[in-house]
N, C-alpha and C positions, 0 to 999 in steps of 0.2 A: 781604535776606530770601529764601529758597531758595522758587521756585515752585512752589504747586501742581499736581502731574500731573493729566493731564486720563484722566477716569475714565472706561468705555467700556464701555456693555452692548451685547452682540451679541444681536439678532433670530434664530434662525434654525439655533440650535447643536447638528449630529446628535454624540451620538461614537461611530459608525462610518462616516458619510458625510458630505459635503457640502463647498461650497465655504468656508462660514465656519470647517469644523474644518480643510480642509487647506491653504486658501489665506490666511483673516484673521486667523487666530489666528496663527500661525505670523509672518505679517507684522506685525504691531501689538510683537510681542512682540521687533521689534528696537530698540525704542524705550524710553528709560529715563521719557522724558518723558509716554508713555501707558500704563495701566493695566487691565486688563481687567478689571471688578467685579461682570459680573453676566451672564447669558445666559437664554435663555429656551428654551422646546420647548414646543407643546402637549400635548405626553405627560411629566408630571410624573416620570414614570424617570427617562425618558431624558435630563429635563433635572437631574436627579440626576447619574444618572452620566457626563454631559459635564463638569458642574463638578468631579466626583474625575478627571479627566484630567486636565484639564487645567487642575488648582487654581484656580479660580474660586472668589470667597466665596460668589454670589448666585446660587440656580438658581431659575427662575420657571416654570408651566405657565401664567402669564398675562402678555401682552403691556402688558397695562395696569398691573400692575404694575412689569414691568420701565421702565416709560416716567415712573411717577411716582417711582421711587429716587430718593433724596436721594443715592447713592451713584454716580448715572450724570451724567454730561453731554452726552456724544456718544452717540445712538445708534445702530447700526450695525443696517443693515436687509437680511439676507442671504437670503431667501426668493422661492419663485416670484412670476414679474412679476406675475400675477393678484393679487396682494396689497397689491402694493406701495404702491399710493395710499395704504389704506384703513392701513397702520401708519405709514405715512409724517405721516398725516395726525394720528394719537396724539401722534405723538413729538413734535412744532413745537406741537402746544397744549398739551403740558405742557411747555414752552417750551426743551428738547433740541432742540442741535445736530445734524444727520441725514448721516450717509453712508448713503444708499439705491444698492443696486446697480444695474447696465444691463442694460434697457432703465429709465429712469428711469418710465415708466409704461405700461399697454397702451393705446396710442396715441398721438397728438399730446394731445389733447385734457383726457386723465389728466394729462399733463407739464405741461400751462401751469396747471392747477388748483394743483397740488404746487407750482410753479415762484411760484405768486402768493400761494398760503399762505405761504411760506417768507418774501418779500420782508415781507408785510403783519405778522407777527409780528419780521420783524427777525433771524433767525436764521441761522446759518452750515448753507450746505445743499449739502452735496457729492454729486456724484454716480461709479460704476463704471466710469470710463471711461481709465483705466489706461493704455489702449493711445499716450495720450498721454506718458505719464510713459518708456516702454521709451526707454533709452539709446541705441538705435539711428535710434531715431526722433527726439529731440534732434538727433543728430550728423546727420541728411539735413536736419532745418530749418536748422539753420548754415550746410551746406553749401550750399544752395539762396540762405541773405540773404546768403552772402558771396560767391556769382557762382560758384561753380565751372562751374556749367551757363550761364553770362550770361543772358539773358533766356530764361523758361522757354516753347517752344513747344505743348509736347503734352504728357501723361502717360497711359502706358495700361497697364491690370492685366489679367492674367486669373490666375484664384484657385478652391481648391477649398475649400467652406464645410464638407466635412462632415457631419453630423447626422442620417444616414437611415440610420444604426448608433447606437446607444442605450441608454443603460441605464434599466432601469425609473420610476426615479426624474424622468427628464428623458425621457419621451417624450409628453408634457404639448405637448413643443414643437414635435411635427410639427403642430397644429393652430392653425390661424393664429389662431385666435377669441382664443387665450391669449396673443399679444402678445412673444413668445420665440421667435424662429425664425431663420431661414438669415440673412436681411434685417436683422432688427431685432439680433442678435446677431456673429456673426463679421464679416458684411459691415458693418455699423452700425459696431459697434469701431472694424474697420480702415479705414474712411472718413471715421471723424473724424481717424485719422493722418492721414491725406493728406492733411484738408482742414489741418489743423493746420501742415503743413510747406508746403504748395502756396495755400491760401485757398479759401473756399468757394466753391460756384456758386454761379453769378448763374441760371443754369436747368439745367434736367434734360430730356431723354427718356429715355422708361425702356419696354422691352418685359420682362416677367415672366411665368411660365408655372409650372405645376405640372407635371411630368412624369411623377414616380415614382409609382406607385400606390399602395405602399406601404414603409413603415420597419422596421427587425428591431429589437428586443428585447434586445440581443446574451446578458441572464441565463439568459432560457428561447426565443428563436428566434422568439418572438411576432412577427406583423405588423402594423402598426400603422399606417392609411390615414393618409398624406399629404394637409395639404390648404396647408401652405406653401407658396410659391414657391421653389422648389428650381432656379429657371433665371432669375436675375437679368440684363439687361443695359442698359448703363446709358450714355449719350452727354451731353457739358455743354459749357457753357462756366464758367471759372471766373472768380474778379472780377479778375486781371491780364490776361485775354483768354486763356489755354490754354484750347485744347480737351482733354478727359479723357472716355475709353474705360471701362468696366469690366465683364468678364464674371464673374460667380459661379456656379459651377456645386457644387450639392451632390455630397456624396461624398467620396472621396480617387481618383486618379489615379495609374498608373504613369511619368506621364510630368511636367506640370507643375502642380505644385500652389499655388506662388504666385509670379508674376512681375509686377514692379512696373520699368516703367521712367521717367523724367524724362527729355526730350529738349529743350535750349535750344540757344542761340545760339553757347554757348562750348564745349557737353562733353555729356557724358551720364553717367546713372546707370541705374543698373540691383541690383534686392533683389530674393534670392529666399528662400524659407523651403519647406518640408514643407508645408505648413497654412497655411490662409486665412484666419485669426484673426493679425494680428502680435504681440498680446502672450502669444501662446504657444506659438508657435513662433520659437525663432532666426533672426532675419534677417541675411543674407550680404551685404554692401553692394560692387559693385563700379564703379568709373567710369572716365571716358577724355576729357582733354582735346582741345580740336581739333588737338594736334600730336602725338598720341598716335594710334599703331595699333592697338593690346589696350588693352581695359580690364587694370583694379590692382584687385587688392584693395585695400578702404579699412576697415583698423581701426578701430575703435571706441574714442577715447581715453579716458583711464582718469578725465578729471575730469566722464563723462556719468553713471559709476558713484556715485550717492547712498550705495550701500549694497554693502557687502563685496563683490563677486563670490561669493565661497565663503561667504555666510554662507546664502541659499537658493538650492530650486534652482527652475528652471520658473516657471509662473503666480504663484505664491508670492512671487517677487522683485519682479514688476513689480508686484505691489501694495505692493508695501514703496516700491518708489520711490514711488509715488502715495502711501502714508499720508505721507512724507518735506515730498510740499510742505501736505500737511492738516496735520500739525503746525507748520508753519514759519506759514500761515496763521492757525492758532487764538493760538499763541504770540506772533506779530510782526507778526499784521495786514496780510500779504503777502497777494496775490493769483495762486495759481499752477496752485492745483488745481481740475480741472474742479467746476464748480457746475450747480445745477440751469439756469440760464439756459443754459449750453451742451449739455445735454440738451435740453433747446426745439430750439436750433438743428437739431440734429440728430435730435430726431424731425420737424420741418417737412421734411426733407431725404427721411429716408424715407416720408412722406405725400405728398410732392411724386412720390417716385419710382412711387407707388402709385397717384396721380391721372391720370399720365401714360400709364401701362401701361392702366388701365383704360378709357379716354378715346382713345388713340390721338395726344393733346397734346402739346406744349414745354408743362412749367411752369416759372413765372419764381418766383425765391424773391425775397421779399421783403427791399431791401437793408440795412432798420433792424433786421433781423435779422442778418441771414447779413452779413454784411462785417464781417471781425477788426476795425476799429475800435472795435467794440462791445463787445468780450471783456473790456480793459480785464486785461489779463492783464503780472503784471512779463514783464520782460525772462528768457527760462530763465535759471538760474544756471547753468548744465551750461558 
């Protein structure tokens, strides 16, 4: 008997902007196995004419409706963080499967509520955390459990986050109240790479600062007071015993905008990319054993590719790889795509980084959390 496709209303659908029109639509729609049925907008046009774009059957200006379709099963929650609980929390009691985007809530505290409704109803609850799925990112955790580097001594980044150029739309996030920021987003992302490929800390200190006065507008030049942490820096231990470094500095840089190195016993790596966000920017992998005097380029082999090379481009792909292990999940009962429990993790990690800074502290994370035994995640298939 030929399976039913799993049916997918999207939360959150402009059609002249947004990330669900140009980054989830686009991705979902590599997949013969998922179906887009239905979308929503609180402005009944607009949720009109997103559906004639991009041929959807079901346009909704109510979230509650789109949450009780008979026609949806996953719902896909694509809206500002300030939201997110509060539809997140719809969808799992009309008993819908949830991909909710990242930051999974505005704070630790939103996350473990969402993260316990999810468990206590039973339902599959995925979270936006992509940067785990990027094929580059695969190929440095291989390399790492297969010794390239032998025992892993240090890891240290410095990265430019961005964000104090903006467009209208998203300047919601220079204000840290709103739970979308330098920290919780590009640094957050690409911190669960690391911890992903390297393992999490066991503790943090963190110094954080607000610098910039203020943010530009980039549509109309507007300025727009800064009250995020726009100067992250971040010292640990992690649970193999590495110590890890990481400076985040808002902005872009003429000079270095993302360098990631791994320094162990047998070799070294070193990733650099444009942008401080890894799943959206290309990262360049290069390394050098210990009998080696330059680093190599290290290609990216071709079985980390889920999904076409040339079928998208940008941000767009690496969510396609992420729907890749959500459907293999919902279909085969795998376990590969980040959940809301790894969202916990990883807001504990930036509350930790936030207690520290504020406090002048080491904080220890707690290891019934934070230690991959926990994650229960297959083995990558990459």
């Amino acid at each position: 008997m030929k399976q039913k496709k799993i049916r997918i209303g999207i939360i959150g659908v402009d059609p002249n902007r947004g990330w669900a029109s140009f980054a989830h639509i686009p991705a979902i729609r590599q997949f013969t196995d998922f179906e887009i049925t239905a979308l929503s907008n609180p402005s009944g046009e607009k949720a009109l004419a997103a559906a004639a774009l991009f041929n959807i059957a079901n346009a909704f200006d109510s979230v509650d409706e789109l949450v009780q379709s008979p026609e949806v099963d996953l719902v896909v929650i694509a809206v500002k963080v300030p939201f997110h609980k509060q539809l997140t929390e719809k969808a799992i009691k009309a008993g819908k499967h949830v991909y909710c985007e990242w930051p999974l809530g505005n704070g630790l505290g939103e996350a473990m509520e969402m993260q316990r409704l999810a468990d206590e109803q039973q339902i599959q609850a995925f979270v936006g955390l992509q940067s785990q799925s990027v094929p580059s990112i695969g190929y440095i955790k291989d390399l790492i459990k297969d010794g390239y580097v032998g025992k892993v001594l240090s890891t240290s980044i410095v990265a430019n986050g961005g964000m104090l150029t903006t467009d209208e739309a998203n300047a919601y996030t220079l204000d840290i109240k709103n739970g979308a920021s330098m920290l919780t987003i590009p640094f957050g992302a690409s911190v669960h790479a690391i911890c992903y490929c390297l393992g999490e800390f066991l503790s943090v200190t963190a110094t954080t600062s607000t610098v910039s006065e203020f943010g530009i507008v980039a549509e109309s030049g507007r300025k727009v007071p800064v009250t995020m942490e726009d100067q992250i820096a971040v010292t640990g231990i992690l649970e193999a015993g590495a110590v890890a470094s990481i400076h985040y500095r808002a902005g872009q840089a003429k000079s270095t905008n993302f360098l990631w190195e791994i320094n162990g016993t047998e070799g070294d790596l070193v990733i650099t990319a444009d942008g401080g966000h890894v799943a959206f920017y290309p990262l360049t992998i290069k390394g050098a054993k210990k009998n080696q005097q330059q680093l190599e380029l290290l290609d990216v082999p071709e079985k980390y590719y889920k999904i076409p090379q040339e079928a998208l481009q940008g941000p767009a792909y690496h969510l396609a790889q992420q729907y890749s292990l959500v459907l293999a999940d919902l279909k085969k009962g795998t376990k590969q795509a980040p959940r809301f429990a790894d969202a916990v993790i990883r807001h504990e990690l930036l509350d930790a980084i936030q207690k520290s800074s504020a406090t002048g502290r080491r904080q220890n994370l707690s290891a019934g959390s934070n230690v991959l035994v926990k994650r229960n995640y297959d083995t990558n298939p990459g």
